[in-house]
One Martini backbone bead per residue (centre of mass of N, CA, C, O) as a GRO file, in nm:
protein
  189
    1UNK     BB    1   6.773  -1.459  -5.001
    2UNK     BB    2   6.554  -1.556  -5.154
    3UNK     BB    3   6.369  -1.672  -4.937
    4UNK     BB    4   6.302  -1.415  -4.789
    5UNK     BB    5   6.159  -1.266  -5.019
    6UNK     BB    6   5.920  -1.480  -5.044
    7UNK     BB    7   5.841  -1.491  -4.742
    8UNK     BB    8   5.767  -1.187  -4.711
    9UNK     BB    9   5.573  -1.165  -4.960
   10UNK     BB   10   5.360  -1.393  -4.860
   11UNK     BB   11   5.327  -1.220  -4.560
   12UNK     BB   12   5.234  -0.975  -4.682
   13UNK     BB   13   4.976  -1.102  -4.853
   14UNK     BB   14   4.830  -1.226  -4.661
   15UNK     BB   15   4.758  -0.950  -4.484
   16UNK     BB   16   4.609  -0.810  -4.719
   17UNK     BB   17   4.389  -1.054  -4.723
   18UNK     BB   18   4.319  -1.012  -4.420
   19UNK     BB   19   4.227  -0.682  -4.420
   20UNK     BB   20   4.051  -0.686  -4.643
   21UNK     BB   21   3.838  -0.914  -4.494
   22UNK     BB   22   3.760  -0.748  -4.256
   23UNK     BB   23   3.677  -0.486  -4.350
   24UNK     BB   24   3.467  -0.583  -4.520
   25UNK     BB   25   3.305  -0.719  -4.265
   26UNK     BB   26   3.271  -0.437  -4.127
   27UNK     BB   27   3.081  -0.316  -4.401
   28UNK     BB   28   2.861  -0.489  -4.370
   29UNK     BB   29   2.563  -0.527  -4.351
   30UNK     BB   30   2.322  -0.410  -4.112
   31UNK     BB   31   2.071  -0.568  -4.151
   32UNK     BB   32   1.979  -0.719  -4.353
   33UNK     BB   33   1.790  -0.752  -4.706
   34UNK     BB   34   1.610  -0.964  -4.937
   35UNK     BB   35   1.516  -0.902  -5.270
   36UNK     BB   36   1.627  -1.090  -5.455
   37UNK     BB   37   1.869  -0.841  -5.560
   38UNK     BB   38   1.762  -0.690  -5.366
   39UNK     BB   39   1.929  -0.459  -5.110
   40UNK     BB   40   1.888  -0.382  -4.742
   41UNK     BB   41   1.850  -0.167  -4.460
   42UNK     BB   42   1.713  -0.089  -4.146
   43UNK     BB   43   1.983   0.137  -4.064
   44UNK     BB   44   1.909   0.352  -4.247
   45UNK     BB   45   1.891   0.627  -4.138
   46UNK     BB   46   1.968   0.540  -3.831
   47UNK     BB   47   2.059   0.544  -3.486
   48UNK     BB   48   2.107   0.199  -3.547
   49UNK     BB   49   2.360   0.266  -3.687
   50UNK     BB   50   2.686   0.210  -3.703
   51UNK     BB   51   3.009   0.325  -3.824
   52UNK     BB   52   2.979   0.173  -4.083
   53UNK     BB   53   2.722   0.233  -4.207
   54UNK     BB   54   2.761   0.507  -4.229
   55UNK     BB   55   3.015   0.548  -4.418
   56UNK     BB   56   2.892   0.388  -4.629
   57UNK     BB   57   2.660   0.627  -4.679
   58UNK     BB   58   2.851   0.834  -4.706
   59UNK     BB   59   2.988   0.767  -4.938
   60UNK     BB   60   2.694   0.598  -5.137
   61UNK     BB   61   2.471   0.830  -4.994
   62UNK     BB   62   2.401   1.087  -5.144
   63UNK     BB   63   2.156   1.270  -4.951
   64UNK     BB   64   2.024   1.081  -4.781
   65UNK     BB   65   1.750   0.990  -4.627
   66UNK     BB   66   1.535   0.944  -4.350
   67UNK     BB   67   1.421   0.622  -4.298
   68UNK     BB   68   1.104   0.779  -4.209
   69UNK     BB   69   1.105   0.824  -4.537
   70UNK     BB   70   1.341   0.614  -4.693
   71UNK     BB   71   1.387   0.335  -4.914
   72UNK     BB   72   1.685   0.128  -4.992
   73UNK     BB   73   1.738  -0.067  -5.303
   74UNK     BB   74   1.974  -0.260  -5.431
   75UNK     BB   75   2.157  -0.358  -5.730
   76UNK     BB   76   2.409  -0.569  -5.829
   77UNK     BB   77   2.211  -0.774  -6.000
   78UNK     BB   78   2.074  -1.001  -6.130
   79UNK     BB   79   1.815  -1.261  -6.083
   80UNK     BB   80   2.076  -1.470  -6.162
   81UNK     BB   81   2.366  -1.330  -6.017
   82UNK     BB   82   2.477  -1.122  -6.213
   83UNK     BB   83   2.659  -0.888  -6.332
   84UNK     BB   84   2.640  -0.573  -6.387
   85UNK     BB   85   2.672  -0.445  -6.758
   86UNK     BB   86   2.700  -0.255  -6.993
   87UNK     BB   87   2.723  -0.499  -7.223
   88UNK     BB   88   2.427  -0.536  -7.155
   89UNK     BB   89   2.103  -0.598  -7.168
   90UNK     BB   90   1.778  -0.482  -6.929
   91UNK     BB   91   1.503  -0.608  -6.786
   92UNK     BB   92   1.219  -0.430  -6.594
   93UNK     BB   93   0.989  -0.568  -6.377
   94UNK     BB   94   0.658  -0.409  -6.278
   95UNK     BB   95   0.532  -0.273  -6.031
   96UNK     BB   96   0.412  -0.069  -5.793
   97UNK     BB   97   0.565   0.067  -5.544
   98UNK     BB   98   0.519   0.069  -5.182
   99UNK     BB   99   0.470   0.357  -5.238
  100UNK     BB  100   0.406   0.684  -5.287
  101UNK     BB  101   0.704   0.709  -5.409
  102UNK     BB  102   0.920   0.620  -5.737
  103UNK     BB  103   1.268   0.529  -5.802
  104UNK     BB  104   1.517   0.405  -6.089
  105UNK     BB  105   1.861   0.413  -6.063
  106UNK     BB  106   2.158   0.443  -6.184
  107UNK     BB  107   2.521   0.354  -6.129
  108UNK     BB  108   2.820   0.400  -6.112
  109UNK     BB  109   3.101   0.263  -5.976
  110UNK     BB  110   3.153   0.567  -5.806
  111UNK     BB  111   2.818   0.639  -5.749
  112UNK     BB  112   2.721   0.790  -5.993
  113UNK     BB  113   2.582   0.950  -6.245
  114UNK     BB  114   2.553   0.819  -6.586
  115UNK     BB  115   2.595   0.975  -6.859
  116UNK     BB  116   2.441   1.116  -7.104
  117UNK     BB  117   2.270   1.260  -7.378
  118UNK     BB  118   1.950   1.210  -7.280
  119UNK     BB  119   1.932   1.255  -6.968
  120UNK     BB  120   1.902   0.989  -6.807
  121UNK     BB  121   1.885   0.856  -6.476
  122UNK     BB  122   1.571   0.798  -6.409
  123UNK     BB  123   1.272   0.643  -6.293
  124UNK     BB  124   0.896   0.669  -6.226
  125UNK     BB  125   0.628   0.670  -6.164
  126UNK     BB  126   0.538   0.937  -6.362
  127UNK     BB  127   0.774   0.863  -6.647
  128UNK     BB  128   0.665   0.565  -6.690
  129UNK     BB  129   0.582   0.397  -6.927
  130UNK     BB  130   0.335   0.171  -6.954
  131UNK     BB  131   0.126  -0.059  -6.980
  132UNK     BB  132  -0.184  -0.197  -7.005
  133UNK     BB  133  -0.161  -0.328  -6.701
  134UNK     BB  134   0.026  -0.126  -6.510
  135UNK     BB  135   0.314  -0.184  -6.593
  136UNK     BB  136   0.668  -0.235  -6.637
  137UNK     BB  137   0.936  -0.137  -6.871
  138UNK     BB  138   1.295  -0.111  -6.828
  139UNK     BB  139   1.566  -0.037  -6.963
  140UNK     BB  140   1.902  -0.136  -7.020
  141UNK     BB  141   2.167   0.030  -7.200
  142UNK     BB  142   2.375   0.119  -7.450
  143UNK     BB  143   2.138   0.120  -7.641
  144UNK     BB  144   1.912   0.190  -7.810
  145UNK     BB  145   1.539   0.183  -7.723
  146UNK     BB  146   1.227   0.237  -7.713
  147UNK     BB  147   1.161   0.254  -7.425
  148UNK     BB  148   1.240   0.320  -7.102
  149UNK     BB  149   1.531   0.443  -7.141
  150UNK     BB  150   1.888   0.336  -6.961
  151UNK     BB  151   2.169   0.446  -6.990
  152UNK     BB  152   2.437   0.309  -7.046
  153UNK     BB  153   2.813   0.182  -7.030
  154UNK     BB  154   3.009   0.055  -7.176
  155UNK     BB  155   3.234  -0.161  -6.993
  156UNK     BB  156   3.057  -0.109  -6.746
  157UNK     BB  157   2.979  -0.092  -6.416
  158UNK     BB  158   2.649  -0.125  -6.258
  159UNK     BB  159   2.397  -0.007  -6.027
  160UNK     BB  160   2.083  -0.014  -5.853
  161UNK     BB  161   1.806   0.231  -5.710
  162UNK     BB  162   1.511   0.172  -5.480
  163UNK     BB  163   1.264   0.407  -5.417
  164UNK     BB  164   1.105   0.465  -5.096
  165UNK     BB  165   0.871   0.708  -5.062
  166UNK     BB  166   0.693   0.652  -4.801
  167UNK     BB  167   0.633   0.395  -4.721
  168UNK     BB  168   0.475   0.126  -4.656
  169UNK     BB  169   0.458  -0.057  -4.378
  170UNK     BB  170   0.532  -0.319  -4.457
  171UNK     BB  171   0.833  -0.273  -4.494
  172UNK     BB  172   0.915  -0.221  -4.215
  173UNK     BB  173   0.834  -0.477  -4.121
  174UNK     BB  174   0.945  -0.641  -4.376
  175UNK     BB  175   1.183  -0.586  -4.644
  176UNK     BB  176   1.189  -0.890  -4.771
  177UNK     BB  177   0.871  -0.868  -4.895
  178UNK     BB  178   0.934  -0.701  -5.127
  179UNK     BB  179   0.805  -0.558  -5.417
  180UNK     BB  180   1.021  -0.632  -5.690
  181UNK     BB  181   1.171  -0.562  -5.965
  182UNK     BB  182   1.300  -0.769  -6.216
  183UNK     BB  183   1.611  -0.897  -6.363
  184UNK     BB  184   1.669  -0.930  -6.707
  185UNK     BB  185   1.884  -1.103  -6.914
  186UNK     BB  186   1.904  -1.062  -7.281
  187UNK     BB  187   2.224  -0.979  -7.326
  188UNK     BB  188   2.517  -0.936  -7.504
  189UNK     BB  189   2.830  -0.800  -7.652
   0.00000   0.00000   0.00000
């Protein structure tokens, strides 16, 4: 009997391993690109984007607009492929991104903003306190910072995205080949 138990467990987890990896693979982005840590799909918010990138927009790109308006870049890792932890302190450097408007927003492990007490949840070409070189420096972290400080909270994951209002053609030319800035692992608590 117990022999029966085990194969049926086994046959059921394999199942399930095997359903969870197609799922996957059915989600992943169409049309991927990639620039550092940055990935974003060229199907966003286009007639010619499939059923599953559609859904995936539906759950995680709540208000997104339409491709011809918005270029949407993701990080969930910094640029030396580490996972973004509230845990760790980061540092974002970068010069204005290749759009009319710009801005960098955090986001909780189930894609809303991050509640915070200075209420404070995206920084933009506008907002951003610059550098003497015209250059910027956002801060990530759990900890209070000296400027352009967005807080995340200790001990739980999150991603970030980089919207570019009205890119100019380069990006929609190659994707791949926008500069975007940098994510800093400082250190970790």
């Amino acid at each position: 009997m117990n022999r029966y138990v085990y194969w049926a467990s086994a046959l059921v987890a394999g199942a399930a391993l095997a359903g969870v990896s197609i799922a996957w693979a059915m989600t992943a982005l169409q049309g991927e690109y990639r620039a550092g840590p940055w990935y974003t799909s060229a199907v966003f918010g286009s007639v010619d984007a499939d059923m599953y990138t559609r859904a995936r927009v539906a759950l995680f790109g709540l208000l997104a607009l339409d491709k011809r308006e918005t270029m949407y870049y993701t990080a969930n890792t910094d640029s030396e492929g580490g996972a973004l932890s509230g845990d760790c302190t980061y540092r974002i450097e970068g010069g204005d991104l290749a759009a009319h408007w710009w801005s960098i927003t955090a986001y909780d492990a189930a894609s809303f903003l991050i509640e915070n007490e200075q209420r404070v949840y995206s920084f933009s070409q506008t907002t951003t306190e610059r550098e003497p070189d015209g250059s910027f420096v956002i801060r990530i972290s759990a900890d209070p910072q000296e400027k352009n400080w967005l807080p995340v909270k200790r001990g739980e994951s999150f991603d970030m995205t980089a919207r570019f209002y009205n890119p100019e053609a380069s990006i929609y030319a190659d994707p791949s080949a926008a500069v975007l800035p940098v994510i800093v692992k400082e250190g970790c608590k």
